[in-house]
MDTraj code that builds the backbone (N, CA, C; nanometers):
import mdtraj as md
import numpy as np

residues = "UNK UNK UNK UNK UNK UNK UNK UNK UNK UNK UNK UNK UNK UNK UNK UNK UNK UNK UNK UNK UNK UNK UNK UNK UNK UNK UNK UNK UNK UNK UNK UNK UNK UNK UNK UNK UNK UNK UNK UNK UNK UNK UNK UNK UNK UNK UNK UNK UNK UNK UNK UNK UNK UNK UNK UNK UNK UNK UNK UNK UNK UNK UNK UNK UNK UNK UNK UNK UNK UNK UNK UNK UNK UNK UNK UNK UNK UNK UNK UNK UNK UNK UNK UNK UNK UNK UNK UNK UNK UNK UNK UNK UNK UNK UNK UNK UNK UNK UNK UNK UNK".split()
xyz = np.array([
    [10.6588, 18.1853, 8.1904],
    [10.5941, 18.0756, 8.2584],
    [10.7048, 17.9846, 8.3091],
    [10.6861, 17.9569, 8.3960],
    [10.7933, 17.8716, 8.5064],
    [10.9335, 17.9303, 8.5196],
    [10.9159, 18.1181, 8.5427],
    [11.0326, 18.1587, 8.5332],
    [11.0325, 18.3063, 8.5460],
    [11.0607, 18.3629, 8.7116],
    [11.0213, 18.4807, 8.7566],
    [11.1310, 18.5619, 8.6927],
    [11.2392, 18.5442, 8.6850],
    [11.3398, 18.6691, 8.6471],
    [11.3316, 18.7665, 8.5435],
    [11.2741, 18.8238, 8.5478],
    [11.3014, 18.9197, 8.4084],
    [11.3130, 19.0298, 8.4107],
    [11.4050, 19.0574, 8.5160],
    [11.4658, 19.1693, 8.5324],
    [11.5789, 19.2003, 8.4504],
    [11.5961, 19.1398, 8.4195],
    [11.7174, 19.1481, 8.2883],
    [11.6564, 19.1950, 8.1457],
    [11.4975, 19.1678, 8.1722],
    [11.4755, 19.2377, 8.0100],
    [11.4182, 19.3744, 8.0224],
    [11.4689, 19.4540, 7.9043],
    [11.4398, 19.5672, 7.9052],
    [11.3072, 19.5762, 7.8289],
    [11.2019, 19.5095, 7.7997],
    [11.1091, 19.5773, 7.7870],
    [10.9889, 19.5355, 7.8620],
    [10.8926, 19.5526, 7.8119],
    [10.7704, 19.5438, 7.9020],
    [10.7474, 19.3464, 7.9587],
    [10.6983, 19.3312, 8.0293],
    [10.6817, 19.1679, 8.0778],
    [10.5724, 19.1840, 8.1776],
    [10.5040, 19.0396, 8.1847],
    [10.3929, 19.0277, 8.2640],
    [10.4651, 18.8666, 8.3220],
    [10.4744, 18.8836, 8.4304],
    [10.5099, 18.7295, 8.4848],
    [10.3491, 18.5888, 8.4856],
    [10.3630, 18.4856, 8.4039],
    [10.2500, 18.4399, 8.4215],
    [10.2937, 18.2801, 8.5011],
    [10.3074, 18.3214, 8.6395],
    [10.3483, 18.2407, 8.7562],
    [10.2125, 18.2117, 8.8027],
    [10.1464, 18.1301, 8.8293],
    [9.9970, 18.1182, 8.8802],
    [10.0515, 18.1754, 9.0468],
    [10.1211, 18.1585, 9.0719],
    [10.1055, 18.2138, 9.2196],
    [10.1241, 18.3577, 9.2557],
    [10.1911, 18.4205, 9.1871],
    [10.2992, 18.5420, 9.1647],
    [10.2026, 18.6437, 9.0947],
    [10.1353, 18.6466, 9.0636],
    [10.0318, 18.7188, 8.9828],
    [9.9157, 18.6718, 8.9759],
    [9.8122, 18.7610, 8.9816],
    [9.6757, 18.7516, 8.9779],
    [9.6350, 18.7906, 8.8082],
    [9.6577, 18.8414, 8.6957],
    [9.5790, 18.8645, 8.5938],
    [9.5584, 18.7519, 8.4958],
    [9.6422, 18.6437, 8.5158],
    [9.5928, 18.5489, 8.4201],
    [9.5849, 18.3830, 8.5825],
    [9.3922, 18.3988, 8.5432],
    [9.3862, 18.2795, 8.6753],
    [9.3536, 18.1426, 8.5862],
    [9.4412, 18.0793, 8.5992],
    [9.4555, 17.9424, 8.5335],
    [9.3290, 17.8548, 8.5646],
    [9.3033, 17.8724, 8.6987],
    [9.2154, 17.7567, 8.7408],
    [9.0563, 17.7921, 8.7012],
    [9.0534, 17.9579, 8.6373],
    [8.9112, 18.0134, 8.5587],
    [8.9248, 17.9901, 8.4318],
    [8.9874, 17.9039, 8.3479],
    [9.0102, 17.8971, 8.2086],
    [9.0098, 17.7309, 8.1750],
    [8.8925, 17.7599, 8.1188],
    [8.8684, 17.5860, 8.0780],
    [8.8924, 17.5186, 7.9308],
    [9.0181, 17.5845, 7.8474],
    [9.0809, 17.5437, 7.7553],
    [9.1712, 17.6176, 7.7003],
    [9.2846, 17.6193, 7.5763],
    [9.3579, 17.6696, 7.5356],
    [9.2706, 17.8033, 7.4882],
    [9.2007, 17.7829, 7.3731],
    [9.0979, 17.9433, 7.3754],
    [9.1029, 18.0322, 7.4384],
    [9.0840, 17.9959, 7.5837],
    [9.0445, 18.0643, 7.6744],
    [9.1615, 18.1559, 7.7471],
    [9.2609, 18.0745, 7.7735],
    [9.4081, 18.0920, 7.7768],
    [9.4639, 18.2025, 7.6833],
    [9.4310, 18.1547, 7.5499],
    [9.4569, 18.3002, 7.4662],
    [9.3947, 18.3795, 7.4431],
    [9.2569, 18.3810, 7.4616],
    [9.2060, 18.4789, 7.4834],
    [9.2439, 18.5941, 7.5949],
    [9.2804, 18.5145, 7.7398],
    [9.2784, 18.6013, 7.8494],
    [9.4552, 18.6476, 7.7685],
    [9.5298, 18.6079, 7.7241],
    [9.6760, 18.6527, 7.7321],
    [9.6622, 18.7202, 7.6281],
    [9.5849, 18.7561, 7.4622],
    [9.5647, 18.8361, 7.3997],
    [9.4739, 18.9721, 7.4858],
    [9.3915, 18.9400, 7.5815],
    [9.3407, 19.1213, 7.6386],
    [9.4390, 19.1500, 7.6929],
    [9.5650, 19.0947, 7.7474],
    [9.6704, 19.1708, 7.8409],
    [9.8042, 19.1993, 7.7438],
    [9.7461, 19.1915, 7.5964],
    [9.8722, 19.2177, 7.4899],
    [9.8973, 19.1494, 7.5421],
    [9.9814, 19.0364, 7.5528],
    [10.0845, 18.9480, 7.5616],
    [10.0829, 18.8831, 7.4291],
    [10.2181, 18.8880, 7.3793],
    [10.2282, 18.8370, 7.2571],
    [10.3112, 18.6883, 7.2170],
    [10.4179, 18.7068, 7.3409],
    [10.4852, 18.5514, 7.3845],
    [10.4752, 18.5076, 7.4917],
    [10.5352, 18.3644, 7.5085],
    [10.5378, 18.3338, 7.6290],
    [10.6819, 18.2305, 7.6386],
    [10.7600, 18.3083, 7.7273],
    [10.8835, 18.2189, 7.7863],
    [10.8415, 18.1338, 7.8542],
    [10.9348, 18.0094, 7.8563],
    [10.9504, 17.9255, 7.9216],
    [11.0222, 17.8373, 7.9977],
    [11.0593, 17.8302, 8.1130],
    [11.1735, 17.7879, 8.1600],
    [11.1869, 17.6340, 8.1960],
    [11.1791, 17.5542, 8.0946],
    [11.1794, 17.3958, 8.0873],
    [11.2729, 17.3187, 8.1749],
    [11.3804, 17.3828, 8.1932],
    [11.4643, 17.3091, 8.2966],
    [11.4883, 17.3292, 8.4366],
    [11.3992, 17.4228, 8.4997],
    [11.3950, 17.4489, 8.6316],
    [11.2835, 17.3714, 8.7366],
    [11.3189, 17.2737, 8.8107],
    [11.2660, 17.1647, 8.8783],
    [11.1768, 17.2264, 8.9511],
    [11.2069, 17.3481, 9.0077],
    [11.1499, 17.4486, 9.1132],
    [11.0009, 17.4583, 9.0816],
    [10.9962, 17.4557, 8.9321],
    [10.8422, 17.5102, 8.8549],
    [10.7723, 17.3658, 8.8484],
    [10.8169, 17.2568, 8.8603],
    [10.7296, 17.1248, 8.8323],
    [10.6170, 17.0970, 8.9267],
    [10.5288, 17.0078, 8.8674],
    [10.4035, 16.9900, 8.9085],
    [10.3890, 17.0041, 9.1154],
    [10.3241, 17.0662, 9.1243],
    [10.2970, 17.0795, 9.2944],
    [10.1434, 17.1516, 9.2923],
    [10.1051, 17.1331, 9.3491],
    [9.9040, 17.1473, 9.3548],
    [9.9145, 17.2821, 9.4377],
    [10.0099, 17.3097, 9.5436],
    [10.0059, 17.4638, 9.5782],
    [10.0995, 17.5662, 9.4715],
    [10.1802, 17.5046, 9.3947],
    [10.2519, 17.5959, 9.2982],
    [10.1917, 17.6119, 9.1596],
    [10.2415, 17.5127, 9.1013],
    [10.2060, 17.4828, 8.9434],
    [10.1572, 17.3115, 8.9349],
    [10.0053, 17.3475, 8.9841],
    [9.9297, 17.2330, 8.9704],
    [9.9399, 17.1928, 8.8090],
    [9.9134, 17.0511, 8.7978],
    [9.9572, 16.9659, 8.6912],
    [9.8321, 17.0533, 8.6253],
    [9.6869, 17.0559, 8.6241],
    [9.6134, 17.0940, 8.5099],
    [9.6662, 17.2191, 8.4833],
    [9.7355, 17.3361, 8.5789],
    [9.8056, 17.4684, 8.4886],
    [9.9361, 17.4074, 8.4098],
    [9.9884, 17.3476, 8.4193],
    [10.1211, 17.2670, 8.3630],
    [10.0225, 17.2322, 8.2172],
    [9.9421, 17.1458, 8.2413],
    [9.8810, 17.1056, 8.0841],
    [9.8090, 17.1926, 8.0111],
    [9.7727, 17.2914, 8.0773],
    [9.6800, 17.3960, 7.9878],
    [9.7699, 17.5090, 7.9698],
    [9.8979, 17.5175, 7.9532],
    [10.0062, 17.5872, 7.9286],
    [10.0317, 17.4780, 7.7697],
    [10.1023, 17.3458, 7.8164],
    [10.1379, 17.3131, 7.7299],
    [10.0622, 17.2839, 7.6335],
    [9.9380, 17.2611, 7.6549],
    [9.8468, 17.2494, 7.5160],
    [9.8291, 17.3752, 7.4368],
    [9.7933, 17.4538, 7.5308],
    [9.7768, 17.6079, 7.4534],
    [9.9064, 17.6341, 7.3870],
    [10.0482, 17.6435, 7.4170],
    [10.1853, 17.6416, 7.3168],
    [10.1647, 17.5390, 7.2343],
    [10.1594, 17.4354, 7.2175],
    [10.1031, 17.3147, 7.1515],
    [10.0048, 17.3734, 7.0136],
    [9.9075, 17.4312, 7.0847],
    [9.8150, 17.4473, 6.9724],
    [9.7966, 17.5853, 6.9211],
    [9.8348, 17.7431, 7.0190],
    [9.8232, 17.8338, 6.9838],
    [9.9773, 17.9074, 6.9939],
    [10.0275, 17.8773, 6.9727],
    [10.1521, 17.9356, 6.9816],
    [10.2800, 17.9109, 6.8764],
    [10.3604, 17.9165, 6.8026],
    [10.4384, 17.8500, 6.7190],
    [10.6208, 17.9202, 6.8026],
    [10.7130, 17.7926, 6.8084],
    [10.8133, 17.8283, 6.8876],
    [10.9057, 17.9585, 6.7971],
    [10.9366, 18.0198, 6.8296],
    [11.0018, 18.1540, 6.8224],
    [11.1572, 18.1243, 6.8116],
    [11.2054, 18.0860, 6.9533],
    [11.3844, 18.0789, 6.9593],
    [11.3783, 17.9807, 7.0808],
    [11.4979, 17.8901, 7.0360],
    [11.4819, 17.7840, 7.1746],
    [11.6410, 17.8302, 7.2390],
    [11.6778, 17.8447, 7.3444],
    [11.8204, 17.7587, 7.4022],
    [11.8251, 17.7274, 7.5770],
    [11.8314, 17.5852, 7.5498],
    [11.7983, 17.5145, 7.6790],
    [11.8876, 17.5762, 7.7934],
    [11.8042, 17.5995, 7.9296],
    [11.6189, 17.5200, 7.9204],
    [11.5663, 17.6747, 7.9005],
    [11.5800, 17.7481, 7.8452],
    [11.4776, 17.8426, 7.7944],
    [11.3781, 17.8258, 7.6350],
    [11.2484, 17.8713, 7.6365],
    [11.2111, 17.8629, 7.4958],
    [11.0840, 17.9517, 7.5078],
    [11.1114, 18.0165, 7.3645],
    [11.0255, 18.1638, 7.3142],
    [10.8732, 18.1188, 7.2462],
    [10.7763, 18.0834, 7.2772],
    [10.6621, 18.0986, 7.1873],
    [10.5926, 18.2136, 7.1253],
    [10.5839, 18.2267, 7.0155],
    [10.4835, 18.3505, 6.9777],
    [10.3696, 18.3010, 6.9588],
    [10.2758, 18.3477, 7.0205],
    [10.1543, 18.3286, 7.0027],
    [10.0470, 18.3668, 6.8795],
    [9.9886, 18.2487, 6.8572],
    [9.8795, 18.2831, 6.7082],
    [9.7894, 18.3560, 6.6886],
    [9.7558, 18.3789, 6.6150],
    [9.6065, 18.4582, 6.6429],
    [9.4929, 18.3526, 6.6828],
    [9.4849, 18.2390, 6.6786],
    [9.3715, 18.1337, 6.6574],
    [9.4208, 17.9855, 6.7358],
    [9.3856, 17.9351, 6.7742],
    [9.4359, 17.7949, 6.8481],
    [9.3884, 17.7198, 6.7062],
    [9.4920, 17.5688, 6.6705],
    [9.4613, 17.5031, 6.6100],
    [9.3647, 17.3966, 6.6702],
    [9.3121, 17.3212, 6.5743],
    [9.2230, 17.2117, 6.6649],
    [9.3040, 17.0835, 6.7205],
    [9.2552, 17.0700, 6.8649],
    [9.2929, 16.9419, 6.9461],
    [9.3139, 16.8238, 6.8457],
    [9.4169, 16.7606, 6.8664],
    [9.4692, 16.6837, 6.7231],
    [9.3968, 16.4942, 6.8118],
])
top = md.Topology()
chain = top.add_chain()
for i, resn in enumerate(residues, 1):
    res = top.add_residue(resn, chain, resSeq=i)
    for name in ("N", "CA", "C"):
        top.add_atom(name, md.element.get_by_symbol(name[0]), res)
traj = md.Trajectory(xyz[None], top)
């Protein structure tokens, strides 16, 4: 998420760019649940993140602010961080979203 390259990894990857891909549609998902739900049917088990690239910040034709927040809530609540080193960072995802605090 906010970070097309992954051509450098050798194993399997699903890019989840709202523009760049069609299997996970942000703007059909009306909470974190839902979010992991759709990224648990496509196996997806983490989700990168590329925190320091300006390129990915809020823009309504790119990465509209509600996909920006329903990313970060869903890592927030269903995800626990994995490996950080800036601006990259690894979430593994839970089985269960915790509750909205």
């Amino acid at each position: 998420f906010r970070e097309v390259r992954g051509y450098h990894f050798s194993g399997d990857y699903q890019w989840g760019d709202p523009v760049l891909q069609t299997l996970i549609r942000y703007d059909e998902l009306a909470a974190p649940e839902a979010l992991l739900r759709r990224l648990r049917e496509l196996s997806i088990t983490h989700v990168l993140v590329n925190e320091g690239n300006g390129l990915y910040g809020p823009n309504e034709d790119y990465y509209p602010r509600r996909t920006l927040a329903l990313m970060e809530e869903t890592l927030t609540r269903c995800a626990v961080s994995a490996l950080r080193r800036p601006p990259l960072a690894l979430h593994r995802l839970r089985l269960a979203c915790a509750p909205p605090r």
